[in-house]
Short mmCIF file of the C-alpha atoms (twelve columns), coordinates in Angstrom:
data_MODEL
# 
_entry.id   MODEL 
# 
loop_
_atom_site.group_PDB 
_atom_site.id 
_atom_site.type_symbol 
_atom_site.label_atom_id 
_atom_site.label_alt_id 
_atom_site.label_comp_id 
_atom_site.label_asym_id 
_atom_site.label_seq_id 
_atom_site.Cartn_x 
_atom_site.Cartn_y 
_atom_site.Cartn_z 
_atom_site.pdbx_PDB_model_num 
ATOM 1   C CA . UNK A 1   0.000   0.000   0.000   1 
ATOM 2   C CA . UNK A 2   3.142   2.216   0.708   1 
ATOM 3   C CA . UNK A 3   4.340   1.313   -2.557  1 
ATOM 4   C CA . UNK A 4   0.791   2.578   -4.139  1 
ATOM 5   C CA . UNK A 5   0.995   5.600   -2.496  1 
ATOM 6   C CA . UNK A 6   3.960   6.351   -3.741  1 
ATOM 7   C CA . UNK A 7   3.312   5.801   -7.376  1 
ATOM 8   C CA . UNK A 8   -0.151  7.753   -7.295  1 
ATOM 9   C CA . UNK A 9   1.670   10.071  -6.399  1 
ATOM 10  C CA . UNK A 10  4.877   10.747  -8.684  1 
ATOM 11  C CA . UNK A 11  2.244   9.768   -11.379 1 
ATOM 12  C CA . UNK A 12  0.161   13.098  -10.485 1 
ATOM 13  C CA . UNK A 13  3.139   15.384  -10.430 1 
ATOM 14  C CA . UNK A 14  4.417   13.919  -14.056 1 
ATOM 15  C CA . UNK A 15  8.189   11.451  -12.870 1 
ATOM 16  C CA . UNK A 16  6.973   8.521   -13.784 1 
ATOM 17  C CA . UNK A 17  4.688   7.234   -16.300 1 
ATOM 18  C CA . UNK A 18  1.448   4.501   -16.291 1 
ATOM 19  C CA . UNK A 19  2.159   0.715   -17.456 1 
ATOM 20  C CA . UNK A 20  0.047   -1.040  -20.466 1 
ATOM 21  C CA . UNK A 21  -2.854  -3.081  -18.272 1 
ATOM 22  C CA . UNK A 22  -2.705  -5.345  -21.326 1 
ATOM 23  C CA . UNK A 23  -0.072  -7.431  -20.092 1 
ATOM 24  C CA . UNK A 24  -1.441  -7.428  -16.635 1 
ATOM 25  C CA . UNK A 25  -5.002  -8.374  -18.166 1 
ATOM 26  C CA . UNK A 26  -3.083  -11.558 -19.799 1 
ATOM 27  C CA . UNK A 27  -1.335  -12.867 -16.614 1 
ATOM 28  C CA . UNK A 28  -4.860  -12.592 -14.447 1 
ATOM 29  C CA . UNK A 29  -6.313  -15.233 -15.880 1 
ATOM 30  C CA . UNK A 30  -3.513  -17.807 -15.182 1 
ATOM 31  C CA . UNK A 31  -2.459  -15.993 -11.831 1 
ATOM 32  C CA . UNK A 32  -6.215  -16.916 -10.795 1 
ATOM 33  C CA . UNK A 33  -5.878  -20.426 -12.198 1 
ATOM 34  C CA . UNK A 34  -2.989  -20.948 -10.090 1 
ATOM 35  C CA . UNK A 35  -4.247  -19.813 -6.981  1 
ATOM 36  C CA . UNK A 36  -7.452  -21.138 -7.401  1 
ATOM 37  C CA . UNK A 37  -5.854  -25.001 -8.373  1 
ATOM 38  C CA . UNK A 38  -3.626  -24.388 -5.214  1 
ATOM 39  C CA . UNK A 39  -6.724  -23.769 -2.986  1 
ATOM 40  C CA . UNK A 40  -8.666  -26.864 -4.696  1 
ATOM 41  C CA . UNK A 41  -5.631  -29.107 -3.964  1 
ATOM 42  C CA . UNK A 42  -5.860  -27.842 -0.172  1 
ATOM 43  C CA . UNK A 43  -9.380  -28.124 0.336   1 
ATOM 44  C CA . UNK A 44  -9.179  -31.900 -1.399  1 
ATOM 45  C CA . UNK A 45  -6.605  -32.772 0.803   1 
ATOM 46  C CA . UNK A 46  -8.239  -31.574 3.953   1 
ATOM 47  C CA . UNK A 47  -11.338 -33.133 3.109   1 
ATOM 48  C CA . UNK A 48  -9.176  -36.131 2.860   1 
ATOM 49  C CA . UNK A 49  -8.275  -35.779 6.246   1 
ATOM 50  C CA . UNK A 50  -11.426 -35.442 7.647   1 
ATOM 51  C CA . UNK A 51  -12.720 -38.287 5.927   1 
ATOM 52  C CA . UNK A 52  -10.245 -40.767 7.456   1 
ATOM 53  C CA . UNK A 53  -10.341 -39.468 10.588  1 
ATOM 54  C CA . UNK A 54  -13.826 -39.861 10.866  1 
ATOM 55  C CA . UNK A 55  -13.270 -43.400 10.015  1 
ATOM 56  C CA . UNK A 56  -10.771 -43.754 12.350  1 
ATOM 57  C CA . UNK A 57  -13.523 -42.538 15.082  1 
ATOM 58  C CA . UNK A 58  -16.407 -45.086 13.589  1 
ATOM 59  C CA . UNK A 59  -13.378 -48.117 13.314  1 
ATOM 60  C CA . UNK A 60  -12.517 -47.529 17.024  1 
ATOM 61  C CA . UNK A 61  -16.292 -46.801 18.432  1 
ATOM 62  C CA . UNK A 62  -17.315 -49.830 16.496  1 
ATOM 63  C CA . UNK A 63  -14.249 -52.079 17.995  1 
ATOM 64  C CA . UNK A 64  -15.082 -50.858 21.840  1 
ATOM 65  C CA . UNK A 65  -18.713 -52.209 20.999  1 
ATOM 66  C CA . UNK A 66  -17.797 -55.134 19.895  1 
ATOM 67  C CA . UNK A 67  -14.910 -55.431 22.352  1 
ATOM 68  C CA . UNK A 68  -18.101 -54.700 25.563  1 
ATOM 69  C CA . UNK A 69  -20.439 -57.059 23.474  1 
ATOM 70  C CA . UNK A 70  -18.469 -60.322 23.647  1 
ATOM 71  C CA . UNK A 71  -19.346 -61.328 26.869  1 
ATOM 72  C CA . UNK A 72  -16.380 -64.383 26.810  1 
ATOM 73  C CA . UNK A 73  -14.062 -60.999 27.374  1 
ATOM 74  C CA . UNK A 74  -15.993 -59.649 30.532  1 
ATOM 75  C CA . UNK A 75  -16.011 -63.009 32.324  1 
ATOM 76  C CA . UNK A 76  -12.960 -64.656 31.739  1 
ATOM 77  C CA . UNK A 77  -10.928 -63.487 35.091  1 
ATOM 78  C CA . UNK A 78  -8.097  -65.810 33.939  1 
ATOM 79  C CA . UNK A 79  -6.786  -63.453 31.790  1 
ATOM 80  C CA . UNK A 80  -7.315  -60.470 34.033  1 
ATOM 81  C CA . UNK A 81  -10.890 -58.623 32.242  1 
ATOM 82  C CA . UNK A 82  -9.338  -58.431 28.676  1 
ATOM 83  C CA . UNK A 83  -12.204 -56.499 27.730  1 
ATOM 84  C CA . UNK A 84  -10.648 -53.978 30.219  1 
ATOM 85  C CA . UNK A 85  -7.245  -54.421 28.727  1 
ATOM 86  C CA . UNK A 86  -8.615  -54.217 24.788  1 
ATOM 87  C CA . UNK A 87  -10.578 -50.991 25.675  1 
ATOM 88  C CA . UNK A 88  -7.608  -49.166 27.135  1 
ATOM 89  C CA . UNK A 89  -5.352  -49.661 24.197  1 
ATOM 90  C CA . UNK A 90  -8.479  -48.234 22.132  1 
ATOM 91  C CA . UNK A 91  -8.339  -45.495 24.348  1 
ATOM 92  C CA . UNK A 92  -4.468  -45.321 24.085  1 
ATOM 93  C CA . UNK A 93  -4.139  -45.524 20.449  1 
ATOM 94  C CA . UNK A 94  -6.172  -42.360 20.582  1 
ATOM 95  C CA . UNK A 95  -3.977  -40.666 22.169  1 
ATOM 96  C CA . UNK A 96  -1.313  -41.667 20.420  1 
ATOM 97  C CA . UNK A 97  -2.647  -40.719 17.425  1 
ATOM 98  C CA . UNK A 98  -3.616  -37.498 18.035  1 
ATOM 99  C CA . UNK A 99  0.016   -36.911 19.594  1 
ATOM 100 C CA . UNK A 100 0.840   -37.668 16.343  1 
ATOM 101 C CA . UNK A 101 -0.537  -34.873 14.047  1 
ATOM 102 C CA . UNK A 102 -0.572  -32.287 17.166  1 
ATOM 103 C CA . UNK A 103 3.232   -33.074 18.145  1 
ATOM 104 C CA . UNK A 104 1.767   -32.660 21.627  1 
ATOM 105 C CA . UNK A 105 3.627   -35.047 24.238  1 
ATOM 106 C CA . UNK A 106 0.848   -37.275 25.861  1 
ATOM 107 C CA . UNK A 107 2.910   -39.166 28.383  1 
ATOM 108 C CA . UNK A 108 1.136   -39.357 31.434  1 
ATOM 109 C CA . UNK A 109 -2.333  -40.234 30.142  1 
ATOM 110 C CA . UNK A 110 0.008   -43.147 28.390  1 
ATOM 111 C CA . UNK A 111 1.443   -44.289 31.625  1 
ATOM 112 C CA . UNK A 112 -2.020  -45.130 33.131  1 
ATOM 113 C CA . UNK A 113 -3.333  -46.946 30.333  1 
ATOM 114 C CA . UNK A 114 -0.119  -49.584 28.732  1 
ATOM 115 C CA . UNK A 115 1.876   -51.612 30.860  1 
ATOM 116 C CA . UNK A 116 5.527   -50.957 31.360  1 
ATOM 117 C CA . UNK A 117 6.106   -53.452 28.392  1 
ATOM 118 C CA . UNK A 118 3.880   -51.589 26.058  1 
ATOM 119 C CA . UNK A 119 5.666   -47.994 26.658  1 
ATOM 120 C CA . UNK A 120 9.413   -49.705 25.969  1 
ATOM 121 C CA . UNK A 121 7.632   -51.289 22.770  1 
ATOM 122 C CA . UNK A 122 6.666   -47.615 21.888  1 
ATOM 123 C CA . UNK A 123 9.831   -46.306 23.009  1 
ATOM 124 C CA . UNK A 124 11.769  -48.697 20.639  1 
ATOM 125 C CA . UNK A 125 8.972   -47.436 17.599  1 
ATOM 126 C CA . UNK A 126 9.242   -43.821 18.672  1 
ATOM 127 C CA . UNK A 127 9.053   -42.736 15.112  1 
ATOM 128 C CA . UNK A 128 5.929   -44.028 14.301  1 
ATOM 129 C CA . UNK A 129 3.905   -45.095 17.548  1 
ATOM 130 C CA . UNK A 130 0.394   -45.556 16.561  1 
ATOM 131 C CA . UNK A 131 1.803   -48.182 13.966  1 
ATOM 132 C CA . UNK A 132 3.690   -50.504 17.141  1 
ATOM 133 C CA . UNK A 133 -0.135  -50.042 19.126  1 
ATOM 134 C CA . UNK A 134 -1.805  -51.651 16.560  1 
ATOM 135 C CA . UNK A 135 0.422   -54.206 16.370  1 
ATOM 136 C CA . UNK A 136 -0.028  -54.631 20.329  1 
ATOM 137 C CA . UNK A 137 -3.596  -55.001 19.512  1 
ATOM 138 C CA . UNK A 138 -3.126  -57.398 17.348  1 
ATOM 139 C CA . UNK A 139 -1.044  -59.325 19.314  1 
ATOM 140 C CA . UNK A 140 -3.442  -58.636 22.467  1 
ATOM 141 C CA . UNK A 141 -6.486  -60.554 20.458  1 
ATOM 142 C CA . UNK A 142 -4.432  -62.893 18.888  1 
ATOM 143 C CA . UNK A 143 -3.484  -64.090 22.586  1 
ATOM 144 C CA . UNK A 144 -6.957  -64.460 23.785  1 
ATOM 145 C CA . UNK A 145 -7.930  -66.380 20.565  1 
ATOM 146 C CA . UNK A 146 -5.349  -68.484 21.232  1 
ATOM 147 C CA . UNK A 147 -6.469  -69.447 25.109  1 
ATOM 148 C CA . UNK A 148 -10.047 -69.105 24.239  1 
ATOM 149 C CA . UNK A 149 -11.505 -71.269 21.683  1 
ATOM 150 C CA . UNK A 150 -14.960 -69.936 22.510  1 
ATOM 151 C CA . UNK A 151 -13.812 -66.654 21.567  1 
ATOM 152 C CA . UNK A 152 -11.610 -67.621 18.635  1 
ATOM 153 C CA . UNK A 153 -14.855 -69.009 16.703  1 
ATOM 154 C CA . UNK A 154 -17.380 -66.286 17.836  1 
ATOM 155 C CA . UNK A 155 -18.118 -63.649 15.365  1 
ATOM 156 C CA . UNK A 156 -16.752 -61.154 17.874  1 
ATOM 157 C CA . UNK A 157 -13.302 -62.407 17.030  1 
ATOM 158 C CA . UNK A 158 -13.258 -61.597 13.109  1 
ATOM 159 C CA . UNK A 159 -15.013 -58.253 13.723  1 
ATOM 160 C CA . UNK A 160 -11.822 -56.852 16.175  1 
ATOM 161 C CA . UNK A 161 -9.379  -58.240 13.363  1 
ATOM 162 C CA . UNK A 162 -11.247 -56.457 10.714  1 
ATOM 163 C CA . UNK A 163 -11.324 -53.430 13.055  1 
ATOM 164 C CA . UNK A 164 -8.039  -53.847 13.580  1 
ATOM 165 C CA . UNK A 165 -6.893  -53.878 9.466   1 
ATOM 166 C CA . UNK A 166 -9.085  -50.555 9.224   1 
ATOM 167 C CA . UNK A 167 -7.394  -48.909 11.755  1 
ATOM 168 C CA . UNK A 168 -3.497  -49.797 10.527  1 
ATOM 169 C CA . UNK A 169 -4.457  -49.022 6.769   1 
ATOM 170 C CA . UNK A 170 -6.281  -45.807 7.651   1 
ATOM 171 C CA . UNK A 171 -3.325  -44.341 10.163  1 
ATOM 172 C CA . UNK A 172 -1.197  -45.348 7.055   1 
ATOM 173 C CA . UNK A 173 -3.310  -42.486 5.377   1 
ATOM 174 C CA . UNK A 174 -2.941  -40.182 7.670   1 
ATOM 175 C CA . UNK A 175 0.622   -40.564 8.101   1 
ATOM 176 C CA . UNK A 176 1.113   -39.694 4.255   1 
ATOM 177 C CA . UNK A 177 -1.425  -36.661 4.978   1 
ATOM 178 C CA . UNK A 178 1.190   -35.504 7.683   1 
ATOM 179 C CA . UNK A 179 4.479   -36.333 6.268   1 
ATOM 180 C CA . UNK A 180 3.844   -36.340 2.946   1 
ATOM 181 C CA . UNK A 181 4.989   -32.540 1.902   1 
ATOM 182 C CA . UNK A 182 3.823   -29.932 -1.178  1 
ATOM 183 C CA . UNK A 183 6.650   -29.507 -3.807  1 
ATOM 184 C CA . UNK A 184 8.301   -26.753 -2.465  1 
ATOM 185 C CA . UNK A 185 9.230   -25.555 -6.572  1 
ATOM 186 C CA . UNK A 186 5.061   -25.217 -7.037  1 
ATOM 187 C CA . UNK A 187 4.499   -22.479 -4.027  1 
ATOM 188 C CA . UNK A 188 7.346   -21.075 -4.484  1 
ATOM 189 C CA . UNK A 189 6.829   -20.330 -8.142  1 
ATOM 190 C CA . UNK A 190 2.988   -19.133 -6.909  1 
ATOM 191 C CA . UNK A 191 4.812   -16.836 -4.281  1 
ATOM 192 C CA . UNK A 192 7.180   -15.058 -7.654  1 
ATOM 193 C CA . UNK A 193 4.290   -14.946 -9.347  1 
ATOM 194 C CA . UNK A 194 1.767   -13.304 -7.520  1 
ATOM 195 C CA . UNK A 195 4.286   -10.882 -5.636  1 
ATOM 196 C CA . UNK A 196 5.291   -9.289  -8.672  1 
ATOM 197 C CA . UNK A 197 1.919   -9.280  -10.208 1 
ATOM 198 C CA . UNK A 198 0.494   -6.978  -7.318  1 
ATOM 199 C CA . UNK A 199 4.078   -5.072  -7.228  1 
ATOM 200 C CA . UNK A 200 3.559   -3.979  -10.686 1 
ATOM 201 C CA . UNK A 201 -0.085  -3.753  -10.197 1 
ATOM 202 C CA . UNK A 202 -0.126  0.137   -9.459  1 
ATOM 203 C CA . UNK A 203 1.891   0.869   -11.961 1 
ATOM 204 C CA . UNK A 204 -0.634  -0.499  -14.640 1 
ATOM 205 C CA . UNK A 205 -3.899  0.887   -13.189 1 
ATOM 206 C CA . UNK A 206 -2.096  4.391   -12.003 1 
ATOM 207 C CA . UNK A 207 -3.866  6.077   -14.961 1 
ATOM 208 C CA . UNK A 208 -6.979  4.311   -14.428 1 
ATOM 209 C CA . UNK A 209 -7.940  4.745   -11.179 1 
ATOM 210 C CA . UNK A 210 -8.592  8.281   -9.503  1 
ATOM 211 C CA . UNK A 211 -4.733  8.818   -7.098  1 
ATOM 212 C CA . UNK A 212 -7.257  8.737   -3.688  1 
ATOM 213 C CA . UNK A 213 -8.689  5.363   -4.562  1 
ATOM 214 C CA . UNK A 214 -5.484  3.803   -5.796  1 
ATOM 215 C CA . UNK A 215 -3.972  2.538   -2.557  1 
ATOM 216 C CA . UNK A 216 -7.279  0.976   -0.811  1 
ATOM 217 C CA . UNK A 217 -8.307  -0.607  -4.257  1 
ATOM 218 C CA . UNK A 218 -4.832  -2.049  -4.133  1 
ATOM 219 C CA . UNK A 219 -4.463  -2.841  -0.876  1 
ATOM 220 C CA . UNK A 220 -8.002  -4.860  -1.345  1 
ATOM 221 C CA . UNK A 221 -7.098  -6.950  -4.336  1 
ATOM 222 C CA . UNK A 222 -3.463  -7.549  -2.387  1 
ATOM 223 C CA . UNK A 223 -5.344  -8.606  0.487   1 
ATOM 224 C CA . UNK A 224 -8.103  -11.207 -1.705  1 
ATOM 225 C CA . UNK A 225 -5.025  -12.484 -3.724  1 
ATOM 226 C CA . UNK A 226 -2.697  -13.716 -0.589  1 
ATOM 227 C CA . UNK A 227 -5.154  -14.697 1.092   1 
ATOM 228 C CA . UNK A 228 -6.775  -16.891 -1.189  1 
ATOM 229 C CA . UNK A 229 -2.862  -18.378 -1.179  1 
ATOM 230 C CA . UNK A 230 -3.081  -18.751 2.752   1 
ATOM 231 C CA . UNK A 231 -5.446  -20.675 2.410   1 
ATOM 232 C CA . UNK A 232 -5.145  -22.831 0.171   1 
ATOM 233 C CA . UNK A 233 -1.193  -23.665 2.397   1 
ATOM 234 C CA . UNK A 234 -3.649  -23.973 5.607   1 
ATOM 235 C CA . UNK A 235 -5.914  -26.588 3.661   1 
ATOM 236 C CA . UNK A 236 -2.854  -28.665 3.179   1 
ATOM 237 C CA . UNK A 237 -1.943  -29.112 6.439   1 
ATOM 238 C CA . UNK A 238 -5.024  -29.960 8.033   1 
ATOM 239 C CA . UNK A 239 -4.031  -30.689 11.317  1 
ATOM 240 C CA . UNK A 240 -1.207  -28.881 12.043  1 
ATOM 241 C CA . UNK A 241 -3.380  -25.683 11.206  1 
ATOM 242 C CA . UNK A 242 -6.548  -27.015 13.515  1 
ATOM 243 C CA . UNK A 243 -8.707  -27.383 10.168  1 
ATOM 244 C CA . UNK A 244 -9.568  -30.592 11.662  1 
ATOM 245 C CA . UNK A 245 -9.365  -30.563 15.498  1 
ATOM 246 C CA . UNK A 246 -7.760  -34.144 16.501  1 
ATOM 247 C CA . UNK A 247 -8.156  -33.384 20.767  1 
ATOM 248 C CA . UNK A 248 -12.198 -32.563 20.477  1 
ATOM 249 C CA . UNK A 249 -13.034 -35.695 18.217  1 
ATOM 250 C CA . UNK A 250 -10.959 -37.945 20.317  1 
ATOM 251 C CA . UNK A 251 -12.246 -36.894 23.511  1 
ATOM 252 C CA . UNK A 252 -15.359 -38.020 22.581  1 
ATOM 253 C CA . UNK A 253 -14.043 -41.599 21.797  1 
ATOM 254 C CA . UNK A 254 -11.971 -41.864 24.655  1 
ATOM 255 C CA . UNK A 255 -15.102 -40.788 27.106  1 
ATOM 256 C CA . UNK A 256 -17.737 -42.945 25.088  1 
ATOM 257 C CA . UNK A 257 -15.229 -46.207 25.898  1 
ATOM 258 C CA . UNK A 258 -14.735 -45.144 29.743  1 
ATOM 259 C CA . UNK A 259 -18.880 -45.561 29.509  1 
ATOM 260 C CA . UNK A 260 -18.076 -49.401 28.332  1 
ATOM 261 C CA . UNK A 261 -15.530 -50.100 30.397  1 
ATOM 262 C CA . UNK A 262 -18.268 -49.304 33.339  1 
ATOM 263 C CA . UNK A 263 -20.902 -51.124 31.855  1 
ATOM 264 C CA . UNK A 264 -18.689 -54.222 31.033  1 
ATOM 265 C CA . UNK A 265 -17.538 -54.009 34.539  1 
ATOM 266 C CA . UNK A 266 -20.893 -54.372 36.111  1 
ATOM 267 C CA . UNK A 267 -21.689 -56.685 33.833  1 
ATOM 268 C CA . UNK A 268 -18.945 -59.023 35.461  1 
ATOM 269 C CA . UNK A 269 -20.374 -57.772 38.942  1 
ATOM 270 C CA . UNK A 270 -23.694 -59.042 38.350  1 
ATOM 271 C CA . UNK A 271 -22.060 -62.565 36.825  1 
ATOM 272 C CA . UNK A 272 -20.226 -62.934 39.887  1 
# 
């Protein structure tokens, strides 16, 4: 806008000269193609996200249901309540993968939900965590399955494993969502691009638009321009940028399978 000021006004006492809009006039059309393509690519890939998280959130609901439904898991004290056991490394892998995408530390909720085992398993897979829980929780059924025949040819059984496959291939996803980065070459080019579009801008509308108007028109189409760039770099990065809020949806999870865990537990009260 400083810059617009300026110009107006060595244009209106005669030491500079106005630009031909014609070349500006060409350049708009792919300037907005490139901004607006940008800003599609963003929104697709934070619809992306939101998609699989919300399957993430239906895969583990569905998996604490199934986990409080089979009743061979509330009763068998042999294997200290492994409907218990199951529903806290729901609740865990929750946290773990929201620690993920937020790069918030979640220790302490950790600590009273894994066994000592489980946290040097994560420690040893610090790079990807979620990844090592699901293979705990694969393990975890597995184990039953293996002591419990009952279990093993129950229908419960095949649901957890295919709840289980859902959640590895969909963390998969949003791993790539996270790590997977824009070519730096394409923004940057955006960036050249549209910062000396709107530098030159003045020059080419100096003798078009009344000096007084000049810098707020400019300063308007500066300020539609960059930020339809923000936001289509914010789109890309769902979580990072809160676009999709990881701690709010989880929370729900986590307090929907505490409700579970209490009504498996009195389930096992009433059965003893």
């Amino acid at each position: 806008m400083l810059f617009s000021a300026v110009v107006a006004l060595a244009y209106k006492h005669g030491v500079i000269g106005a630009l031909d809009p014609q070349p500006h006039s060409l350049l708009a059309g792919p300037l907005g193609f490139l901004l607006t393509f940008r800003a599609q690519q963003g929104f697709d890939r934070c619809q992306g996200a939101r998609r699989t998280w919300d399957t993430v959130l239906d895969t583990s609901r569905d998996m604490a249901r199934c986990v409080g439904g089979a009743d061979i898991l509330l009763s068998d004290d042999k294997y200290s309540f492994p409907a218990g056991r199951l529903i806290a490394l729901i609740q865990a892998f929750g946290i773990l993968l929201e620690e993920f995408v937020t790069r918030i530390p979640r220790e302490d909720e950790l600590k009273e939900l894994l066994s000592e085992q489980d946290l040097l398993v994560l420690e040893a897979r610090r790079t990807h965590r979620p990844v090592a829980l699901i293979e705990i929780m694969a393990q975890e059924v597995a184990r039953i399955a293996r002591a419990q025949t009952t279990f093993r040819e129950s229908p419960y059984f095949s649901r957890l494993l295919n709840c289980i496959d859902q959640l590895g291939h969909h963390t998969t996803l949003i791993h790539s969502l996270t790590k997977t980065p824009v070519p730096p070459i394409f923004y940057t080019h955006a960036l050249r691009f549209l910062t000396l579009y709107v530098f030159t801008l003045p020059l080419a509308l100096v003798d078009k638009i009344p000096g007084g108007a000049l810098v707020p028109v400019i300063g308007l189409m500066t300020w539609i321009l960059f930020g339809l760039r923000e936001l289509g770099i914010k789109a890309q990065y769902p979580f990072s940028t809160g676009l999709v809020n990881a701690k709010t949806v989880w929370e729900e999870v986590v307090f929907n399978t505490r409700d579970l865990l209490k009504d498996a537990v009195q389930k096992v009260k009433k059965k003893v």
